[in-house]
PyMOL Python script that loads the backbone (N, CA, C, O; Angstrom):
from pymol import cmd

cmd.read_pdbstr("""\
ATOM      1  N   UNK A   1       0.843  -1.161   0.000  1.00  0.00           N
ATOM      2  CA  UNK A   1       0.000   0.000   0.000  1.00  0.00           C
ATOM      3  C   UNK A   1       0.898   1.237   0.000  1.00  0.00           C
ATOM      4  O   UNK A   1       1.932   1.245   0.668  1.00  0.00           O
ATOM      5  N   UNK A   2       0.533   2.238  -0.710  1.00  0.00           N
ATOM      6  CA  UNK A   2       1.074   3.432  -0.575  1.00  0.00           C
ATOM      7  C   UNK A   2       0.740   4.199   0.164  1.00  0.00           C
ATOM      8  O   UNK A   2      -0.391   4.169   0.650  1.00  0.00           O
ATOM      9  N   UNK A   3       1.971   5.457   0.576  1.00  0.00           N
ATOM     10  CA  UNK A   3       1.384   5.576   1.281  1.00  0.00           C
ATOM     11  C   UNK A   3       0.983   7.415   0.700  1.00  0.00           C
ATOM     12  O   UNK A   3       1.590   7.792  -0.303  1.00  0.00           O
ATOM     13  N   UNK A   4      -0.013   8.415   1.380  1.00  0.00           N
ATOM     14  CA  UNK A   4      -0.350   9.407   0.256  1.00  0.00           C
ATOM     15  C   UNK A   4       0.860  10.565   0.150  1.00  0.00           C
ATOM     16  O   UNK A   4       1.794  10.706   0.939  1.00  0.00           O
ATOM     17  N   UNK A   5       0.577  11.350  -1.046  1.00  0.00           N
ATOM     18  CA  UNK A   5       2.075  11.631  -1.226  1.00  0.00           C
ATOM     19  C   UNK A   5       2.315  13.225  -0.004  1.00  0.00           C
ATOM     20  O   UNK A   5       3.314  13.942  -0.063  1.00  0.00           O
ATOM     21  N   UNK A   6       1.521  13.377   0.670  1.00  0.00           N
ATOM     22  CA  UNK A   6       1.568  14.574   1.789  1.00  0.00           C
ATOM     23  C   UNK A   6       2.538  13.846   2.865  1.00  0.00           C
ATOM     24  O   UNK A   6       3.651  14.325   3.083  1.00  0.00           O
ATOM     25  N   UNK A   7       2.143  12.814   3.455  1.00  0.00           N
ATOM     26  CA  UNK A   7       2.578  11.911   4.287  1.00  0.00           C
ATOM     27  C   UNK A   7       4.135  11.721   4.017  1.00  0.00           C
ATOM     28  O   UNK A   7       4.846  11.126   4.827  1.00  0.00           O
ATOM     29  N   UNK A   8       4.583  12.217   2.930  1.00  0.00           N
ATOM     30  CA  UNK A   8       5.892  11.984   2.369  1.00  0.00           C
ATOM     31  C   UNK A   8       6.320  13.588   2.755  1.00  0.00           C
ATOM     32  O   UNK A   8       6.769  14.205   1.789  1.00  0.00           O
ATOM     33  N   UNK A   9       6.269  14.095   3.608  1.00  0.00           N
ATOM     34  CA  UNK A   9       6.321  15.988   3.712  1.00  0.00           C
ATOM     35  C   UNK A   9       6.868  15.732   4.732  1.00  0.00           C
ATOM     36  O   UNK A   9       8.040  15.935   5.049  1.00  0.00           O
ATOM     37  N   UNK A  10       5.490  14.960   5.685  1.00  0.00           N
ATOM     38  CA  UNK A  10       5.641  15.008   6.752  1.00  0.00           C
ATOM     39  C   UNK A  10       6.701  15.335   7.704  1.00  0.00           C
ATOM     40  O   UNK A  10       6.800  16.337   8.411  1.00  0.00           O
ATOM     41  N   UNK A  11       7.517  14.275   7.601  1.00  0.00           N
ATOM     42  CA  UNK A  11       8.837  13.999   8.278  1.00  0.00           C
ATOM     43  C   UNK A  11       9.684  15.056   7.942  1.00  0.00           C
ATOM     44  O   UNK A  11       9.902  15.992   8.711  1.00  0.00           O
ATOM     45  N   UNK A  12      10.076  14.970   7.048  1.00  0.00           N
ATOM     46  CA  UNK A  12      10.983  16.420   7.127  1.00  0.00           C
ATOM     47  C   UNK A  12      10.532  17.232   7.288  1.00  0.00           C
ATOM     48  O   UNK A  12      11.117  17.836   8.187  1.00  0.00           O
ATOM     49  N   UNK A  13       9.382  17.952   6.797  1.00  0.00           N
ATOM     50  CA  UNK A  13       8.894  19.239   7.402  1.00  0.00           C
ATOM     51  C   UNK A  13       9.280  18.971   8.925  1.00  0.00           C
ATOM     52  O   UNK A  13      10.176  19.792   9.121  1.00  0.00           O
ATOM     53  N   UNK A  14       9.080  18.246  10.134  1.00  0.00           N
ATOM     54  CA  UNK A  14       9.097  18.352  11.050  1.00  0.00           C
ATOM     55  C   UNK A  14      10.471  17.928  11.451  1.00  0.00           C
ATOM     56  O   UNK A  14      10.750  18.133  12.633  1.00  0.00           O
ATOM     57  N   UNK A  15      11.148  17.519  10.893  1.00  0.00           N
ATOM     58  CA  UNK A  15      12.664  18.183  11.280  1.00  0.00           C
ATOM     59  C   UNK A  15      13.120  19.087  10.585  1.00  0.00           C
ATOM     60  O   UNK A  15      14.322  19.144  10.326  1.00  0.00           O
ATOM     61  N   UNK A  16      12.521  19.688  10.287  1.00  0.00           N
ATOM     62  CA  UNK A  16      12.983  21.242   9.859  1.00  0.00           C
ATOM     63  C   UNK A  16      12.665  22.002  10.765  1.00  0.00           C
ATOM     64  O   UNK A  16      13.483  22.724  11.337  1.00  0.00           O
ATOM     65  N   UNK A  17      11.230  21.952  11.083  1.00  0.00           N
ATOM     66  CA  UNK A  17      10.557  22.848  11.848  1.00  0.00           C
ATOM     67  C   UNK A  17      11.725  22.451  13.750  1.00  0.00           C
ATOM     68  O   UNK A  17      11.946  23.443  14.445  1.00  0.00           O
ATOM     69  N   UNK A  18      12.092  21.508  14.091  1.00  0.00           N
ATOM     70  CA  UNK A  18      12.753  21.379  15.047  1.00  0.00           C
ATOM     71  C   UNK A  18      14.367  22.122  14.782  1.00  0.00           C
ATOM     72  O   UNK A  18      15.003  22.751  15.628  1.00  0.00           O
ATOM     73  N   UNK A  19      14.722  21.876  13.572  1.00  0.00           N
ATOM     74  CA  UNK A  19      16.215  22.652  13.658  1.00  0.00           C
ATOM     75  C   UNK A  19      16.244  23.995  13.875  1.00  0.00           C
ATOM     76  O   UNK A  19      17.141  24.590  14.472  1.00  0.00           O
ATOM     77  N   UNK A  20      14.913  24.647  13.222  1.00  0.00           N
ATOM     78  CA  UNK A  20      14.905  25.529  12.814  1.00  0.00           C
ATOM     79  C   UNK A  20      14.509  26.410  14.203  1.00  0.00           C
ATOM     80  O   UNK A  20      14.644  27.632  14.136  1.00  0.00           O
ATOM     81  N   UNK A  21      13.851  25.593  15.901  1.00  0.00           N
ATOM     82  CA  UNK A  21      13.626  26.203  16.846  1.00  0.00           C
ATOM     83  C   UNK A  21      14.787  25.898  17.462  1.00  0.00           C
ATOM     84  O   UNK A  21      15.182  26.695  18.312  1.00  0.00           O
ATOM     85  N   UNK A  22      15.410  24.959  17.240  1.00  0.00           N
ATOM     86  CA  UNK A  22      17.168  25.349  18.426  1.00  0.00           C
ATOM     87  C   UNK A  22      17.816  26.428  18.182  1.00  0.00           C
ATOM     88  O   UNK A  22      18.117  26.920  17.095  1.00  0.00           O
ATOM     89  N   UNK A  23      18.065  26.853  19.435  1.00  0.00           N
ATOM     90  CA  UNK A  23      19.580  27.714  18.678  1.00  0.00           C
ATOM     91  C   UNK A  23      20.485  27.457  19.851  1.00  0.00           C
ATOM     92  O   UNK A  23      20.508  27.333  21.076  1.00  0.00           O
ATOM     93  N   UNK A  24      21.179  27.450  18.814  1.00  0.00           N
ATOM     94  CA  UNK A  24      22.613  26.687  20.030  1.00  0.00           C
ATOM     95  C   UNK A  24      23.510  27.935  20.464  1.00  0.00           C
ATOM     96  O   UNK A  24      24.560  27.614  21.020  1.00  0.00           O
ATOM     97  N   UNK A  25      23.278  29.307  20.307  1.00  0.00           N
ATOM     98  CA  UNK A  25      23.684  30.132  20.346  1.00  0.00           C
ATOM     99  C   UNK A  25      23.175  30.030  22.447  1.00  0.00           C
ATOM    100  O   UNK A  25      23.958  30.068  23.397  1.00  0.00           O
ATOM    101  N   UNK A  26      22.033  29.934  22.466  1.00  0.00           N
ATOM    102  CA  UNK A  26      21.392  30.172  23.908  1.00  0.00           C
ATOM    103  C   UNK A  26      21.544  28.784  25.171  1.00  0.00           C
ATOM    104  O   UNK A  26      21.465  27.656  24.683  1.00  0.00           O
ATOM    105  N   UNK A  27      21.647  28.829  25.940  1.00  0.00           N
ATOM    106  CA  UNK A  27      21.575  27.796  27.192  1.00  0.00           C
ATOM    107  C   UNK A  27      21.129  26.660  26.649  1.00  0.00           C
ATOM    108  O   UNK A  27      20.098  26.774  25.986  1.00  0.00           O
ATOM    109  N   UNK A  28      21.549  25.720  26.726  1.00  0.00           N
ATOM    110  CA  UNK A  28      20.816  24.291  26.533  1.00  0.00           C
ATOM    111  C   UNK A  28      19.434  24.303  27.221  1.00  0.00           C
ATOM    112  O   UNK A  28      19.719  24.559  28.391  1.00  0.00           O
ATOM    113  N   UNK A  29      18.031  24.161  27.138  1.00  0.00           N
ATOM    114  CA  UNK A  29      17.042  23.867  28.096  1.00  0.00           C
ATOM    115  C   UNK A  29      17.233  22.331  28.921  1.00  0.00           C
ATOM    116  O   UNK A  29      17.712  21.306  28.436  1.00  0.00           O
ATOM    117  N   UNK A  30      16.807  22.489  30.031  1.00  0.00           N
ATOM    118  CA  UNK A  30      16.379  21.402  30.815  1.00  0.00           C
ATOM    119  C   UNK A  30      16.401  21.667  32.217  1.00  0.00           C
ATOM    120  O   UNK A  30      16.096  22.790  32.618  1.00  0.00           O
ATOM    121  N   UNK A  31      16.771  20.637  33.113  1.00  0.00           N
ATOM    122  CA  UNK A  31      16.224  20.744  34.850  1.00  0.00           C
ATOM    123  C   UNK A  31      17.636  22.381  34.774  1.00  0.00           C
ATOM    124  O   UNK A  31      18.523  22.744  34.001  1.00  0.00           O
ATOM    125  N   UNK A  32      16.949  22.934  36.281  1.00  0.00           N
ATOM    126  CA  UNK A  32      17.975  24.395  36.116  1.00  0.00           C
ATOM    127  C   UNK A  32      17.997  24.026  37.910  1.00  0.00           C
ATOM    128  O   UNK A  32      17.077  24.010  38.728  1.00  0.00           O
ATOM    129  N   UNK A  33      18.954  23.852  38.002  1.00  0.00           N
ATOM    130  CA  UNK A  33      19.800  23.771  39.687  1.00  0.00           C
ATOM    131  C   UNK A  33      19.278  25.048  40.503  1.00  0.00           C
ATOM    132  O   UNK A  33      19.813  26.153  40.407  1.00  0.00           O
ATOM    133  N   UNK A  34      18.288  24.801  41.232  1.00  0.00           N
ATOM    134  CA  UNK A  34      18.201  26.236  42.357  1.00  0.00           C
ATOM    135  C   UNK A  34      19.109  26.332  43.460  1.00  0.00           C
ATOM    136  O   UNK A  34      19.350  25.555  44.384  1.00  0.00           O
ATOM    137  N   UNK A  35      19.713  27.850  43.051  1.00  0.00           N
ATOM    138  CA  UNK A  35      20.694  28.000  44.128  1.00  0.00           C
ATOM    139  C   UNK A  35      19.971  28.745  44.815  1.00  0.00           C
ATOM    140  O   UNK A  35      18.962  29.173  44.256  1.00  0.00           O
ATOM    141  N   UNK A  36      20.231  29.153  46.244  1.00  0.00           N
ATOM    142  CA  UNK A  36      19.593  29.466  47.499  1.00  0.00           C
ATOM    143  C   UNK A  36      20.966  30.621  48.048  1.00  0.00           C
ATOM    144  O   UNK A  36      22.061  30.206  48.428  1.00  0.00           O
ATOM    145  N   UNK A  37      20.551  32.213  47.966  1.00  0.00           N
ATOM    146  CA  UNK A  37      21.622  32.710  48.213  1.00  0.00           C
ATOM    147  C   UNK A  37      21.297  33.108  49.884  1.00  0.00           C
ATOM    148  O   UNK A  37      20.186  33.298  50.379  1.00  0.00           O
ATOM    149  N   UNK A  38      22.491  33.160  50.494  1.00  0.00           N
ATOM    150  CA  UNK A  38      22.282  32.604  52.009  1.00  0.00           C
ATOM    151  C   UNK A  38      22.395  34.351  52.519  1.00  0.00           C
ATOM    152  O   UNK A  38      21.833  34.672  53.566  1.00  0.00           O
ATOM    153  N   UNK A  39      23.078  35.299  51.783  1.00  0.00           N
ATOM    154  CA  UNK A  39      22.355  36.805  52.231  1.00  0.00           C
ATOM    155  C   UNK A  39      21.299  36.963  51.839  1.00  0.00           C
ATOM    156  O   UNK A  39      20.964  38.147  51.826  1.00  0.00           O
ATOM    157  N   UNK A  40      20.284  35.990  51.353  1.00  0.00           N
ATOM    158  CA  UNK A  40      19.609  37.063  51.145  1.00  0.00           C
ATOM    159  C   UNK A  40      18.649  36.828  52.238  1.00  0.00           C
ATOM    160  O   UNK A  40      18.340  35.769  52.785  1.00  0.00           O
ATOM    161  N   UNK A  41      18.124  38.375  52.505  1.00  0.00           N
ATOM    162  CA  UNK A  41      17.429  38.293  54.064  1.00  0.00           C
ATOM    163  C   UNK A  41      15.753  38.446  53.531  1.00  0.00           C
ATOM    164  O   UNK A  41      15.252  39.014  52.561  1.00  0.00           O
ATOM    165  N   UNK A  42      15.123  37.576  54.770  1.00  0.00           N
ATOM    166  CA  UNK A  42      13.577  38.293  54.516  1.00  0.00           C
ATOM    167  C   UNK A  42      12.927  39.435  54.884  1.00  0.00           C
ATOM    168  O   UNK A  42      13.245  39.579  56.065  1.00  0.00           O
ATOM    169  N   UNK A  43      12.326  40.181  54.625  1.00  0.00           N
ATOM    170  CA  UNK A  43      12.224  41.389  55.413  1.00  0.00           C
ATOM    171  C   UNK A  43      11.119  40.994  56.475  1.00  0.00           C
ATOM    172  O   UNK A  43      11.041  41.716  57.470  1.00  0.00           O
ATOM    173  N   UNK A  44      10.186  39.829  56.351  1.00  0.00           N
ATOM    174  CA  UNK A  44       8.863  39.695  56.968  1.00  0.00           C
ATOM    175  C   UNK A  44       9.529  38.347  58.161  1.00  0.00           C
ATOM    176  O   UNK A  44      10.086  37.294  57.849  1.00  0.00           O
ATOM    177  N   UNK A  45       9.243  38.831  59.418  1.00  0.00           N
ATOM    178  CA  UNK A  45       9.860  37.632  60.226  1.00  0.00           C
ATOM    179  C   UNK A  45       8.785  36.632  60.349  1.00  0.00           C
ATOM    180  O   UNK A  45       7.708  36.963  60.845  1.00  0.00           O
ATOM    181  N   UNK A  46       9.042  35.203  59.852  1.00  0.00           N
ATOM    182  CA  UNK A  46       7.857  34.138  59.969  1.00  0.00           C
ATOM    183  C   UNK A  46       8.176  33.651  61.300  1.00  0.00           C
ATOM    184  O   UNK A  46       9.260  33.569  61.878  1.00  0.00           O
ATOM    185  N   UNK A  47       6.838  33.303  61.712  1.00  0.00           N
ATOM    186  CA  UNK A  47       6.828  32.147  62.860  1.00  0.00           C
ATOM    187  C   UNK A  47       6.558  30.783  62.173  1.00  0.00           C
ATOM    188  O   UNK A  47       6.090  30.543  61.060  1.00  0.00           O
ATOM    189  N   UNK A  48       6.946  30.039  63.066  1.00  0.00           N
ATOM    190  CA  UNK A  48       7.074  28.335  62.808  1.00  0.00           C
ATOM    191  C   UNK A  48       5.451  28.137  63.234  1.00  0.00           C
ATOM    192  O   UNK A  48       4.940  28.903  64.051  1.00  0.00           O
ATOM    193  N   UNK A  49       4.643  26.980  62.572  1.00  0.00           N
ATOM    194  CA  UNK A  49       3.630  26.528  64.140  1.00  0.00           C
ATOM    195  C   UNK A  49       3.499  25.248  63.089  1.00  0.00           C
ATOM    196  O   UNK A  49       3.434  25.110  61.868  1.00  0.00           O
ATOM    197  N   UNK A  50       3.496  24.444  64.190  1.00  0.00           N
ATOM    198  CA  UNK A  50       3.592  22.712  64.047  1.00  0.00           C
ATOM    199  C   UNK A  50       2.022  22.096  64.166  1.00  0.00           C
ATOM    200  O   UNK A  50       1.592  22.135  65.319  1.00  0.00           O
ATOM    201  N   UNK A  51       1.038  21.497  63.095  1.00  0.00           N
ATOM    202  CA  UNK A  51      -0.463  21.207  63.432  1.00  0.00           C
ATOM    203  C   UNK A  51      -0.062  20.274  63.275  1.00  0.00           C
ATOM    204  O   UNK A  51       0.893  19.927  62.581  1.00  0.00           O
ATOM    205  N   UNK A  52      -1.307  19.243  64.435  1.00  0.00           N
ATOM    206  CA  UNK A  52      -1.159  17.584  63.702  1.00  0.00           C
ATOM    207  C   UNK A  52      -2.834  17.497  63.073  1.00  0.00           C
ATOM    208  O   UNK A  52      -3.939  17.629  63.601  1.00  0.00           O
ATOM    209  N   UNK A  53      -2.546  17.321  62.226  1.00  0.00           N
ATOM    210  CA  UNK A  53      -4.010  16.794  61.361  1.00  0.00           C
ATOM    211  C   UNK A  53      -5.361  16.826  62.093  1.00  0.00           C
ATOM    212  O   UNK A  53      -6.395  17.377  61.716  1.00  0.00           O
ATOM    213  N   UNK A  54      -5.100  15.984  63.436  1.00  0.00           N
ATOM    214  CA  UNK A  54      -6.101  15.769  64.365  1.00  0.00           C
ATOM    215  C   UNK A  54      -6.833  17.349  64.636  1.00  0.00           C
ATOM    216  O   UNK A  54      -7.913  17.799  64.253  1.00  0.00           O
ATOM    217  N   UNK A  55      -5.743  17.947  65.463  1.00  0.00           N
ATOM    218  CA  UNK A  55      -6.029  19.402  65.372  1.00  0.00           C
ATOM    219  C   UNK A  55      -7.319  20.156  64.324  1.00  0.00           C
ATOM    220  O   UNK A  55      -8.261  20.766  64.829  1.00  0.00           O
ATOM    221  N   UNK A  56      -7.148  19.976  62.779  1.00  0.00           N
ATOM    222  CA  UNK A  56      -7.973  20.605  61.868  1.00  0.00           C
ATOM    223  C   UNK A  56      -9.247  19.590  61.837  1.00  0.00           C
ATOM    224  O   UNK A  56     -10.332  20.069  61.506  1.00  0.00           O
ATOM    225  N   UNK A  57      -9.169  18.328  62.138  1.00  0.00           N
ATOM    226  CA  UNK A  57     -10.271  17.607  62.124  1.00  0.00           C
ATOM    227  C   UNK A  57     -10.223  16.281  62.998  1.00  0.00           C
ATOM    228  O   UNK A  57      -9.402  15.455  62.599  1.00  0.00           O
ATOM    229  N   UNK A  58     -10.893  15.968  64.016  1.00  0.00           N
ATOM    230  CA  UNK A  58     -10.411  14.856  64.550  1.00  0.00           C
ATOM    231  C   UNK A  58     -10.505  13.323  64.164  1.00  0.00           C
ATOM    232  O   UNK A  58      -9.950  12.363  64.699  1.00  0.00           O
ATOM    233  N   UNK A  59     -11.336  13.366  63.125  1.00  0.00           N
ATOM    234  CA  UNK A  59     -11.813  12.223  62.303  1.00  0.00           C
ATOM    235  C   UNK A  59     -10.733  11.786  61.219  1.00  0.00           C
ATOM    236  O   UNK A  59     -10.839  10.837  60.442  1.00  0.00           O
ATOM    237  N   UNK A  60      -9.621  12.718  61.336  1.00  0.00           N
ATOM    238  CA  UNK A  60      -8.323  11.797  60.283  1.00  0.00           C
ATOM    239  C   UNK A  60      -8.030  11.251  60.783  1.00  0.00           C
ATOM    240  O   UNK A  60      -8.096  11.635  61.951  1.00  0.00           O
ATOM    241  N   UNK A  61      -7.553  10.168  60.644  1.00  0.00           N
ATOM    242  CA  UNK A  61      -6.566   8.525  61.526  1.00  0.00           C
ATOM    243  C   UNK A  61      -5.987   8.534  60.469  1.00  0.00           C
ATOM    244  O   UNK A  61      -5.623   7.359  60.408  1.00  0.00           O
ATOM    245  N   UNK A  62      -5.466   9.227  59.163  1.00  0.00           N
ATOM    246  CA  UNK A  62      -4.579   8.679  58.313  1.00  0.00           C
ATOM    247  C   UNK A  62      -3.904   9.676  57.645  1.00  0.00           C
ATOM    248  O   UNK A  62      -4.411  10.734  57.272  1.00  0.00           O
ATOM    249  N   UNK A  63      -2.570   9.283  57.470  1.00  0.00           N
ATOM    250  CA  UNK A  63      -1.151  10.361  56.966  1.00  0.00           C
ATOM    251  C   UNK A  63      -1.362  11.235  58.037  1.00  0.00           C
ATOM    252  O   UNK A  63      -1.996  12.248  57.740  1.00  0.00           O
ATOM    253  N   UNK A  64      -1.072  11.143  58.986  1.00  0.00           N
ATOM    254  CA  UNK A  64      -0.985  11.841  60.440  1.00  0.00           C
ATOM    255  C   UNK A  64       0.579  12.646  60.775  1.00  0.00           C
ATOM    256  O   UNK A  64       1.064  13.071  61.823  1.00  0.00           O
ATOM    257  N   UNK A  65       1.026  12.621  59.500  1.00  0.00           N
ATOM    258  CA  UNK A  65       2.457  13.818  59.573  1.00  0.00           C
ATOM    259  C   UNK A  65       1.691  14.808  59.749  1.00  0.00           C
ATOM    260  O   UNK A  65       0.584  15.067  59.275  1.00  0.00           O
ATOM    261  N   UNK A  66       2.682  15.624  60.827  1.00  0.00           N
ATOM    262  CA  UNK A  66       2.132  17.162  61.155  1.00  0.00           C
ATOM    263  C   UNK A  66       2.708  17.993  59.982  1.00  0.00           C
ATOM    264  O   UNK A  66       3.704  17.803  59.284  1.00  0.00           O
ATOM    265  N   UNK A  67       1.574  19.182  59.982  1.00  0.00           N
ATOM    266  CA  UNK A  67       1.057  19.792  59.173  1.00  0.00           C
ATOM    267  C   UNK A  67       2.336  21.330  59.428  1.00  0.00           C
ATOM    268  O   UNK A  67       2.490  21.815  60.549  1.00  0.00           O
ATOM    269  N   UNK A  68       3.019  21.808  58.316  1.00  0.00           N
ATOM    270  CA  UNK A  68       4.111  22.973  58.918  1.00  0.00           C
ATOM    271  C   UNK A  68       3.661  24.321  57.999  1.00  0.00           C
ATOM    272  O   UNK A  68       3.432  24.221  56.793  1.00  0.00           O
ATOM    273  N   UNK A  69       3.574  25.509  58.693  1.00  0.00           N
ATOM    274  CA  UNK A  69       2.815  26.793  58.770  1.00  0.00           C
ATOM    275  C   UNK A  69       3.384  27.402  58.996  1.00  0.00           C
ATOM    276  O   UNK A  69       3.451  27.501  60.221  1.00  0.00           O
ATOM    277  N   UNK A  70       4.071  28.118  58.430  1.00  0.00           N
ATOM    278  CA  UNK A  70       4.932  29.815  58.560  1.00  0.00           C
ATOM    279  C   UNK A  70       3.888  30.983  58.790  1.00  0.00           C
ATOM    280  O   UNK A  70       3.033  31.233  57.940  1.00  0.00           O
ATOM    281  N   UNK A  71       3.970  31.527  59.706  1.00  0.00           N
ATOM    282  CA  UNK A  71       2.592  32.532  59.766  1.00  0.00           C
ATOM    283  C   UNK A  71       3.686  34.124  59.408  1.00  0.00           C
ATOM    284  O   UNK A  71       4.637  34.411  60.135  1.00  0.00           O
ATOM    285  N   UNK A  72       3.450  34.611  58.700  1.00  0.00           N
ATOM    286  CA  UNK A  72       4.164  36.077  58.377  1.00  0.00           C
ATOM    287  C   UNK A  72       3.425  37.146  59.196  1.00  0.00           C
ATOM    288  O   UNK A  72       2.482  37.728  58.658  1.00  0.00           O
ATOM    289  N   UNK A  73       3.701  37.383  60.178  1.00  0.00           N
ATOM    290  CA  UNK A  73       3.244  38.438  61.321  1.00  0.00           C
ATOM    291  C   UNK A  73       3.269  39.867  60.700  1.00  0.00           C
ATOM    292  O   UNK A  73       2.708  40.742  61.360  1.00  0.00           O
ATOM    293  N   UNK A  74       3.837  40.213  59.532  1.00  0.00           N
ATOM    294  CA  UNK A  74       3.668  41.660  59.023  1.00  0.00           C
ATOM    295  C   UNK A  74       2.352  41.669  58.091  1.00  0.00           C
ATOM    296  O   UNK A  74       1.802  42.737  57.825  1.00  0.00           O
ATOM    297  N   UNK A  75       1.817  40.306  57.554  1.00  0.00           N
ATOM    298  CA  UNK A  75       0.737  40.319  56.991  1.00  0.00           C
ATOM    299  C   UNK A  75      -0.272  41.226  56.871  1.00  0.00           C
ATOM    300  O   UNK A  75       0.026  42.021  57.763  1.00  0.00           O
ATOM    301  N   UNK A  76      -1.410  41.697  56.291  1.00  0.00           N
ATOM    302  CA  UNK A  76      -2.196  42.009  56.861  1.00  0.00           C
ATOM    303  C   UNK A  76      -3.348  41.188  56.776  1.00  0.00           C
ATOM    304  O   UNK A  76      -3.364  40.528  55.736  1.00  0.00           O
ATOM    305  N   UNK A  77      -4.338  41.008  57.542  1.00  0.00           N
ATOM    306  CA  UNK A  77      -5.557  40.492  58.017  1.00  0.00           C
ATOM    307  C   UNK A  77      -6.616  40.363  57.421  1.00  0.00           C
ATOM    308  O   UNK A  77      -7.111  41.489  57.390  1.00  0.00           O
ATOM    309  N   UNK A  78      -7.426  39.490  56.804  1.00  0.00           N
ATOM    310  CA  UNK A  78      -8.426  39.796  55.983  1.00  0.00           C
ATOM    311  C   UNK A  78      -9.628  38.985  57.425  1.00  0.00           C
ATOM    312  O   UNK A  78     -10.843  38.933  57.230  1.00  0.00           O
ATOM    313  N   UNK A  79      -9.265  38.679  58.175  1.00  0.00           N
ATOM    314  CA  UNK A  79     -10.134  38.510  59.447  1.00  0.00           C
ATOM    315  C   UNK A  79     -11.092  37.428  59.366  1.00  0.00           C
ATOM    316  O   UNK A  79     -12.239  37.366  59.807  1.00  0.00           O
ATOM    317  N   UNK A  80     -10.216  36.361  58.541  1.00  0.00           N
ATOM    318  CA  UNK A  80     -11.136  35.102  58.337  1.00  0.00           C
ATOM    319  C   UNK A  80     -10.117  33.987  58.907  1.00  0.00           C
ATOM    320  O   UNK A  80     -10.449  32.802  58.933  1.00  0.00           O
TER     321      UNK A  80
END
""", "prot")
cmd.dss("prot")
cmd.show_as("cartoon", "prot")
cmd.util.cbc("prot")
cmd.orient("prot")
């Protein structure tokens, strides 16, 4: 069977269309390493607060890792 003659485009058109979006001039893409710079300061001082599940509902008995909450005390309040 043949196959139709568009179907014969196909393929190269679409490695064209791929050469034609690299450019090797720029960064390779892929995973990008987060660095964590250790001056840099927060301006908002968080508090820690430690929940255990039970706490928000007492009817969980399951994945009972406590729950971790930075509360930002400069926030402001929407009182809910």
């Amino acid at each position: 069977m043949r196959a139709p003659t568009g179907g014969r485009l196909v393929g190269p058109a679409a490695v064209a269309a791929l050469a034609l979006a690299c450019n090797l001039e720029k960064a390779p893409v892929g995973p990008v390493r987060l660095a964590f710079n250790e001056s840099q300061t927060f301006a908002a001082p968080l508090v820690l607060r430690v929940v255990p599940p039970q706490a928000t509902d007492p009817a969980i008995d399951r994945a009972l890792d406590a729950h971790y909450v930075w509360l930002d005390t400069t926030a402001r309040s929407n009182h809910e």
